[in-house]
MIPAKOL-727381 format. One record per residue (C-alpha): residue number from 1; x, y, z. Coordinates in pm, whole numbers, plus 50000, padded with zeros to 5 digits. Example, Ala and Ser with C-alpha at 12.3 -4.5 7.8 and 13.67 -1.06 7.14 Angstrom:
BEGIN
   n    xx    yy    zz
   1 51230 49550 50780
   2 51367 49894 50714
This chain:
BEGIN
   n    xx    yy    zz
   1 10011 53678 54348
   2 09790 53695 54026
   3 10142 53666 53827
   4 10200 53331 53977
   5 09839 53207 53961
   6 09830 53287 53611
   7 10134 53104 53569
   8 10019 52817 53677
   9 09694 52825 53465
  10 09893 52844 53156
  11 10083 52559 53281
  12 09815 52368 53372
  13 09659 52432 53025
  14 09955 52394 52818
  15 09967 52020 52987
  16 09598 51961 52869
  17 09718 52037 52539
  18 09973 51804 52505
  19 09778 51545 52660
  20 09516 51624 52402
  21 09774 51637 52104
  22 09873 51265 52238
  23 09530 51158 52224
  24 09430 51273 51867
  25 09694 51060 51780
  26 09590 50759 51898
  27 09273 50833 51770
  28 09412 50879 51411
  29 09547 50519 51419
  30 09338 50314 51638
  31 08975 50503 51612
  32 08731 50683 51853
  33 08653 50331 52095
  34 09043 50236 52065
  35 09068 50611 52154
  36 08832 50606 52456
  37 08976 50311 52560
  38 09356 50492 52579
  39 09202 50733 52732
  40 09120 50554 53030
  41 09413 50346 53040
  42 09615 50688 53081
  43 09423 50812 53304
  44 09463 50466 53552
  45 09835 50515 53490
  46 09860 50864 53599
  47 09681 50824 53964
  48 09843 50521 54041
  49 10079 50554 54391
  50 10423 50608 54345
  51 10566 50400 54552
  52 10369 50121 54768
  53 10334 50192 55153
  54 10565 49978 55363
  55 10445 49684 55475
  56 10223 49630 55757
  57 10182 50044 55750
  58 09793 50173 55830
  59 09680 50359 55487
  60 09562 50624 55751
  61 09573 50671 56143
  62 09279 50864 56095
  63 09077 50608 56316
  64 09321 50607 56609
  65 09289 50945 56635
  66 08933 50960 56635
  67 08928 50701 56918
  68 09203 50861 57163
  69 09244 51202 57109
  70 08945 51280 57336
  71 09168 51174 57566
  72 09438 51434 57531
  73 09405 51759 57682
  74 09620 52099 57625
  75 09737 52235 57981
  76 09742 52606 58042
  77 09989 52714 58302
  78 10033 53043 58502
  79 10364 53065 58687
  80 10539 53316 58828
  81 10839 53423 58651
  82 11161 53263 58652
  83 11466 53166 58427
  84 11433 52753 58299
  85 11730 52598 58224
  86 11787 52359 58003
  87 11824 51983 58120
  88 12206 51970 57929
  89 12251 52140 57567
  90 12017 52115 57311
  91 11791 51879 57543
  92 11516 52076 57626
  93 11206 51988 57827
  94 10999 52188 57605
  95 10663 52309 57781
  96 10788 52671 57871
  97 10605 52883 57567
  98 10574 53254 57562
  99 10221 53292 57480
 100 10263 53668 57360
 101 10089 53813 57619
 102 10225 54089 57895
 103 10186 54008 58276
 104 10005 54307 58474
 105 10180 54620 58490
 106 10452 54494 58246
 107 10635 54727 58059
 108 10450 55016 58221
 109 10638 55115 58511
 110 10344 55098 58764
 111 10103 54852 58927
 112 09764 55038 58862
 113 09731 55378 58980
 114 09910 55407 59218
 115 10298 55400 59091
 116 10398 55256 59395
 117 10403 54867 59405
 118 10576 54737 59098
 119 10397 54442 58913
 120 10474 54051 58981
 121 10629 53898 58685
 122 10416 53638 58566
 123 10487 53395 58317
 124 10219 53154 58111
 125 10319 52846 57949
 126 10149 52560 57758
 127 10207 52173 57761
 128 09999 51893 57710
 129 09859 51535 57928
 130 09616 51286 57933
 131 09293 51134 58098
 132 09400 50785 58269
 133 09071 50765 58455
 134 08734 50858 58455
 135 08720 51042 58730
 136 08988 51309 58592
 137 09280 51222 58697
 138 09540 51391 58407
 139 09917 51243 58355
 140 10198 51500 58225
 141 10534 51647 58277
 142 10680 51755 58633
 143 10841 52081 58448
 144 10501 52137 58265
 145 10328 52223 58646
 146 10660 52249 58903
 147 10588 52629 58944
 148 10225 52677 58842
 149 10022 52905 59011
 150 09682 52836 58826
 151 09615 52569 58596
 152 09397 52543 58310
 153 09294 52204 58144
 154 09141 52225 57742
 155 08997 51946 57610
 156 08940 51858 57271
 157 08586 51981 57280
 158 08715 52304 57344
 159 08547 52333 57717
 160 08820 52501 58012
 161 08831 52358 58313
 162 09047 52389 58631
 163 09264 52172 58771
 164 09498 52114 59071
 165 09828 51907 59109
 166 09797 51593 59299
 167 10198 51530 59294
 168 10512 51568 59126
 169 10822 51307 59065
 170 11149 51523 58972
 171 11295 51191 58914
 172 11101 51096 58620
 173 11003 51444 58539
 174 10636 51314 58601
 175 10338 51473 58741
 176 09983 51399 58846
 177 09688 51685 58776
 178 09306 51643 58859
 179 09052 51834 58749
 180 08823 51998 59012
 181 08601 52243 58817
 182 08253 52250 58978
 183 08115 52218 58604
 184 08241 51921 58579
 185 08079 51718 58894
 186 07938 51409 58760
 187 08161 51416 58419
 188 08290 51095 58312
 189 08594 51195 58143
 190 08751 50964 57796
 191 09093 50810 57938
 192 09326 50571 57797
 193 09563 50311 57891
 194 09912 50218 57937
 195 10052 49916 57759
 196 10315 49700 57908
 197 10272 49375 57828
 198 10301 49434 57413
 199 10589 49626 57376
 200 10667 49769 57010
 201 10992 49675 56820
 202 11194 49951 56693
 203 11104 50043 56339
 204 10739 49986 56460
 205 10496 50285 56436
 206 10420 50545 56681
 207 10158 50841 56690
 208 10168 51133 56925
 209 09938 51438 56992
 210 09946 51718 57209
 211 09990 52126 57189
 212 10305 52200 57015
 213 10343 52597 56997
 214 09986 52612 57144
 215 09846 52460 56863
 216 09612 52213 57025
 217 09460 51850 56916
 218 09819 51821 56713
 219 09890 51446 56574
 220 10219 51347 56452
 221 10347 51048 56320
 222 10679 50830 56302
 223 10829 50543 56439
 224 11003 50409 56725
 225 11396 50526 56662
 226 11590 50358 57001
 227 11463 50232 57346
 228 11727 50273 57642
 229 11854 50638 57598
 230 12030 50811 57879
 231 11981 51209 57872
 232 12257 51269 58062
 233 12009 51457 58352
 234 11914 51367 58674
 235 11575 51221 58526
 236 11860 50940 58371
 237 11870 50774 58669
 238 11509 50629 58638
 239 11436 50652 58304
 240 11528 50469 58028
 241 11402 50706 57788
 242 11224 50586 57421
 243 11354 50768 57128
 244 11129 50848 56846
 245 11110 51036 56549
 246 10740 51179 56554
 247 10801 51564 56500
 248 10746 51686 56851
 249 10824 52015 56971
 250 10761 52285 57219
 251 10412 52235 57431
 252 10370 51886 57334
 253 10586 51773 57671
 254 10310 51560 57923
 255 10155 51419 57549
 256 10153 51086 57494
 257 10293 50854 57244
 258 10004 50596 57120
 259 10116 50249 56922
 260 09851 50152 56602
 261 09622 49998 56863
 262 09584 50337 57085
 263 09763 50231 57389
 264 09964 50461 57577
 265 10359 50364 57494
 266 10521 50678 57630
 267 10510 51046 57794
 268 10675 51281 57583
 269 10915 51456 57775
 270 11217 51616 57583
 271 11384 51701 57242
 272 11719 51730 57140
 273 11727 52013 56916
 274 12014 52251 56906
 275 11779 52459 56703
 276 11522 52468 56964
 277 11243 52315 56670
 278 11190 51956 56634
 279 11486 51797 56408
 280 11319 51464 56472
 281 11463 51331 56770
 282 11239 51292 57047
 283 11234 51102 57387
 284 10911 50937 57573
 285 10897 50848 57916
 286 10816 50442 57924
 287 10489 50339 57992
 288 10559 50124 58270
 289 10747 50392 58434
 290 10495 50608 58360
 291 10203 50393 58517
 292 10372 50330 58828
 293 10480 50678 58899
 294 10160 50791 58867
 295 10010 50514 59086
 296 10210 50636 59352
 297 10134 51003 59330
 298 09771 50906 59322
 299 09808 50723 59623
 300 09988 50944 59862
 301 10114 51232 59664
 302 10497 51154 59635
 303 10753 50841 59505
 304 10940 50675 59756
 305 11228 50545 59669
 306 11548 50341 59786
 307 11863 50471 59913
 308 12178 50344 60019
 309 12401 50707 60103
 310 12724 50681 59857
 311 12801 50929 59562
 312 12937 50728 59246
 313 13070 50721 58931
 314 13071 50484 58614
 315 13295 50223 58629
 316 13374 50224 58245
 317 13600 50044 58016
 318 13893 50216 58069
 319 13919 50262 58434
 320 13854 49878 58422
 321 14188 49822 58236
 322 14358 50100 58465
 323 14278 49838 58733
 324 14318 49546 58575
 325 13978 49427 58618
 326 13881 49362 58260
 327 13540 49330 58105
 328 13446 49439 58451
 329 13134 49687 58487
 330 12956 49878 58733
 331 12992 50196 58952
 332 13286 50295 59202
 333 13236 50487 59491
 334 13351 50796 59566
 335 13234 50936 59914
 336 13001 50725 60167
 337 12764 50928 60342
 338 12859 50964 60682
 339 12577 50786 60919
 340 12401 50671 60625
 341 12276 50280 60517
 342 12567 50222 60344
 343 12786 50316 60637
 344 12638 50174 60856
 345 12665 49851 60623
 346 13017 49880 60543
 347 13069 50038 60218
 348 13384 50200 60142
 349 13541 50451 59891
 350 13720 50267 59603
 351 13413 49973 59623
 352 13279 49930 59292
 353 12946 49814 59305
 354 12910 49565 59029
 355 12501 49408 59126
 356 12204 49507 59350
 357 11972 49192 59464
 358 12159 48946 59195
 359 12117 49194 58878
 360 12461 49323 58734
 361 12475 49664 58696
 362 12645 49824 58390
 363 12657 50152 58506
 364 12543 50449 58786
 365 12213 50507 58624
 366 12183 50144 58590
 367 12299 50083 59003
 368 12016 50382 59102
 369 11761 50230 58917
 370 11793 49870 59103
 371 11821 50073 59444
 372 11563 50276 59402
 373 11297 49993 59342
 374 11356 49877 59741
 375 11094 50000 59993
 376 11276 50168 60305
 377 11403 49919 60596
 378 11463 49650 60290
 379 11775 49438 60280
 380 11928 49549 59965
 381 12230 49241 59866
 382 12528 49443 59695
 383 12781 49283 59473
 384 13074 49453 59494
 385 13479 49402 59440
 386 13716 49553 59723
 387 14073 49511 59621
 388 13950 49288 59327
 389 13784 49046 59536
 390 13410 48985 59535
 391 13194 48987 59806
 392 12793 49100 59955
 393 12709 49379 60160
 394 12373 49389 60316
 395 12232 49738 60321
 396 11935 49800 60481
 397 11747 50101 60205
 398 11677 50408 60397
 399 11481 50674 60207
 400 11618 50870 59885
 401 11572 51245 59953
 402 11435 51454 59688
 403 11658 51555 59406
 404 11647 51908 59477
 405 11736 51789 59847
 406 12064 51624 59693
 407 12147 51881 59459
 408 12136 52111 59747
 409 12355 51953 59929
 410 12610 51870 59648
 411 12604 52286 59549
 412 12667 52351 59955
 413 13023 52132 59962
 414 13079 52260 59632
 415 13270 52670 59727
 416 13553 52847 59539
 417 13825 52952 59720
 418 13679 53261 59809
 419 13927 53474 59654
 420 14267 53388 59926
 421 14581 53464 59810
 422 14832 53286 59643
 423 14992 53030 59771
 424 15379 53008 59823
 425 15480 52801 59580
 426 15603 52515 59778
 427 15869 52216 59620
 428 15753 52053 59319
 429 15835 51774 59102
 430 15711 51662 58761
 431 15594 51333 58696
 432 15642 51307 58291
 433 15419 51012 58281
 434 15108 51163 58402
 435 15199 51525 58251
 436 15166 51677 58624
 437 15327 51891 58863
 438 15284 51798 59222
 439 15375 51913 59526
 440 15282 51855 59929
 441 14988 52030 60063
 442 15090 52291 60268
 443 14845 52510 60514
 444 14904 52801 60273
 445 14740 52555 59976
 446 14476 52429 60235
 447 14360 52858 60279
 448 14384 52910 59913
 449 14211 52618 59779
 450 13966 52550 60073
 451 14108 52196 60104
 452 13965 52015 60431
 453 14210 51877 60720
 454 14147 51579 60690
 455 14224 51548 60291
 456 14550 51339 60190
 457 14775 51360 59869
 458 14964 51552 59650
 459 14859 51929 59559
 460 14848 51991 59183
 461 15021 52278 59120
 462 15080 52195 58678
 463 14909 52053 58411
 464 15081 51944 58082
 465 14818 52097 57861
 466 14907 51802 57535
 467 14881 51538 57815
 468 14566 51292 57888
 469 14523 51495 58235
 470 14504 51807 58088
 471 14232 51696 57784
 472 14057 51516 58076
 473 14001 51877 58245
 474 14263 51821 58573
 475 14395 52111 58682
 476 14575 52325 58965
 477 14425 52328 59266
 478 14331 51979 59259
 479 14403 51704 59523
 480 14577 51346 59343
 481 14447 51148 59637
 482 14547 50784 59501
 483 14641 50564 59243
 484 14473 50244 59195
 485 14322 50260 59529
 486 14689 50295 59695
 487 14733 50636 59865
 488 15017 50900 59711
 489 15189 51099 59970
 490 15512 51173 59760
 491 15622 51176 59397
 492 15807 50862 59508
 493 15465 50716 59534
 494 15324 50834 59212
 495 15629 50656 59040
 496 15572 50380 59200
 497 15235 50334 59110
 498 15286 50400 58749
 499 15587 50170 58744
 500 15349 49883 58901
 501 15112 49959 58632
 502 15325 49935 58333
 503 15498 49611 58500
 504 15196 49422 58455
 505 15127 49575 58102
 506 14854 49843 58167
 507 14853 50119 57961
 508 14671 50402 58197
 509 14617 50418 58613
 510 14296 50528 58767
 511 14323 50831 58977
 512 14139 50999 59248
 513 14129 51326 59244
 514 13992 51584 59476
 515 13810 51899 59394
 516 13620 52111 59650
 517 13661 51864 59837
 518 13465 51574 59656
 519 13655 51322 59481
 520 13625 51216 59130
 521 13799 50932 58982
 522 13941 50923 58628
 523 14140 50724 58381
 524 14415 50896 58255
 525 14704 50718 57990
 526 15049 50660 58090
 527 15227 50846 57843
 528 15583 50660 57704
């Protein structure tokens, strides 16, 4: 340490000289004023910026700060134990913290005295959320507060108060907190708002602040990298996330994101780091999302949202030209709920739903968005295309369950095979053109590979590993249902399809496929 401080004394000194050297120079030629004068001249020169701050760019956000951060409060959870996930790799919804502190009775063997009862794992973890009323109402992540057993609200003043959870949206990862701590009867609390109506360009600036690592009353700043960003989670479906590039990590998830005027622009809510630091990539949860979530879980505690009853996938690009329906976009439907709206309405597999109420739909997330903004017993108008040809369905919206209600039932249909024997292998036949190896479902398939009754097609029993199927993850045990909505009982029938395909110039087929008994449709090349 003294080596290197000493180091840089010499160099600092040595630079003095040189600068001094320079000046007696001057001074030789041009006299002591002339002299004087350089020197101050130099001097201007040398503490002039570098470079001039982009235009329109605040010399400080010091101000903002000053005015909102009040607002922002660190939240202290207490949870019992359990394993979090992430959302998809290297997206992480980032609250869950180790604090460095043991649970009761952990590592020790023994709960008290008594060596009897063995200690309950807890688990603390620290996020981050913000006043949007006087009266304490808080705004932050669902994961931040899903499991929390006690939770802990620090404001910037440093005073820590209790609060309880009003409700909780897994669909946009949102939650509501309020603060009930008897010390703080009477408190007007600092809040801020949302902003909806001016919404920022991308480029423009955006400051967050929060509790990254625990580190509370944390400001970053960037700017606004992408609006529309799909995560690829179940929170996709109603959110259209904002990306930014504000270094935002662990424990800042519930803060917001404030424009240069301190309105609220977005919740942070998840990185994508494959390091598990911030790599600058961030996503926010939109305002207006944000504000009407929360006006719901005020009001009764929950989100209610539309529901028609079908499972779907994208309708992409290349399933459209498998069908020849080009430039065509939307979602296709795999299974209909049995005595659900869309049932009830009409609906079919094979549909692909192209608009909801008049809007066109690009995609699922797109499709469950529009749906979900009906109220129950609504007549939802759906634009759809059965055998190419357009037409409306009326639904009438029932209820959306909660997520971990659908993902329940998904994981229920969803069994191996339970460990049954093999098979008997019965007659095959390759079709080159697909790179698969089919063969009639027999009862022995139907025991090995759980496949229902009531389940039509052509057993996989072969997958050409070079071939689109196999890159495309097909694979034995699967059920080719149909091709281009016609149903395959035979090889004859696979042939046939392909041959109609490449008649009218198509390079690929859409097939669906059956696995665990839930079908999934995909695009797959015709090979020469």
């Amino acid at each position: 340490m003294t080596a290197r401080k000493s180091g840089f004394i010499v160099g600092a000194v040595a630079g003095a000289g040189v600068a001094c050297a320079a000046l007696a120079g001057v001074g030789m030629r041009m006299g002591t004023a002339d002299a004087a004068e350089a020197q101050v001249v130099r001097t201007n020169v040398a503490s002039a910026p570098a470079f001039a701050p982009p235009p329109g760019a605040p010399m400080s956000f010091a101000d903002i700060f000053e005015k909102v951060s009040p607002a922002v409060v660190q939240i202290n959870v207490t949870s019992k134990a359990s394993p979090q996930p992430l959302r998809i790799p290297g997206f992480e919804g980032f609250d869950i913290v180790p604090r460095g502190k043991k649970a009761p009775g952990q590592g020790q063997g023994q709960d008290g005295d008594d060596g009897d009862t063995p200690a309950t794992p807890k688990q603390q973890s620290a996020g981050s959320g913000f006043f949007i009323s006087a009266d304490g109402y808080i705004v932050t992540n669902n994961h931040v507060v899903a499991d929390a057993d006690d939770i802990q609200v620090v404001m910037k003043d440093g005073r820590e108060l209790k609060a309880t959870l009003v409700g909780r949206d897994e669909g946009t990862d949102l939650a509501v907190i309020k603060v009930v701590d008897p010390k703080s009867k009477n408190t007007e609390f600092p809040y801020v708002n949302f902003e909806n109506q001016a919404k920022p360009r991308v480029g423009d600036w955006v400051i967050t602040i929060g509790n990254p690592f625990g580190l509370g009353g944390t400001a970053t700043a960037g700017i606004i990298s992408a609006y529309g960003r799909n995560l690829g989670d179940t929170t996709s479906s109603f959110v259209n996330y904002i990306q930014i590039d504000a270094p935002i990590n662990r424990g800042n998830s519930g803060g917001p994101s404030f424009d240069i005027y301190g309105r609220v622009i977005g919740v942070n809510s998840a990185i994508y780091s494959p390091s598990g630091g911030s790599v600058g990539i961030g996503f926010a949860i939109p305002a207006d999302v944000a504000e009407d979530t929360a006006k719901q879980l005020i009001a009764g505690g929950k989100v209610v949202r539309g529901y028609i009853g079908v499972s779907i996938q994208d309708f992409n690009a290349e399933a459209a030209e498998a069908m020849g329906l080009k430039d065509v976009k939307g979602a296709i439907v795999a299974e209909v709920v049995a005595g659900g709206p869309a049932a009830k309405a009409g609906l079919l597999p094979d549909d692909i739903l192209v608009g909801v109420n008049g809007v066109k739909v690009a995609d699922r997330s797109e499709l469950t968005r529009e749906v979900a903004k009906a109220r129950p017993g609504e007549i939802i108008k759906m634009s759809i295309l059965r055998d190419g040809k357009p037409r409306i369905v009326d639904v009438r919206s029932g209820t959306r369950p909660s997520e971990n209600a659908l993902t329940a039932n998904e994981d229920d249909q969803d069994q191996d095979n339970g460990g049954a024997p093999a098979p008997d292998k019965p007659a095959t036949q390759r079709i080159e053109a697909l790179g698969l190896t089919l063969a009639p479902i027999d009862a022995a398939a139907r025991q090995t590979y759980k496949i229902d009754s009531e389940i039509k097609g052509l057993l996989i029993t072969g997958v050409k590993g070079d071939s689109d199927a196999g890159e495309k993850g097909l694979a034995k045990g699967d059920v080719l249902a149909n091709i281009n909505g016609a149903p395959v009982t035979s090889a004859a029938d696979v042939n046939a399809a392909v041959a109609a395909a490449k008649k009218v110039g198509r390079t690929g087929v859409l097939v669906k496929v059956i696995r665990g008994n839930r079908p999934v449709f995909v695009p797959l090349k015709i090979a020469p």
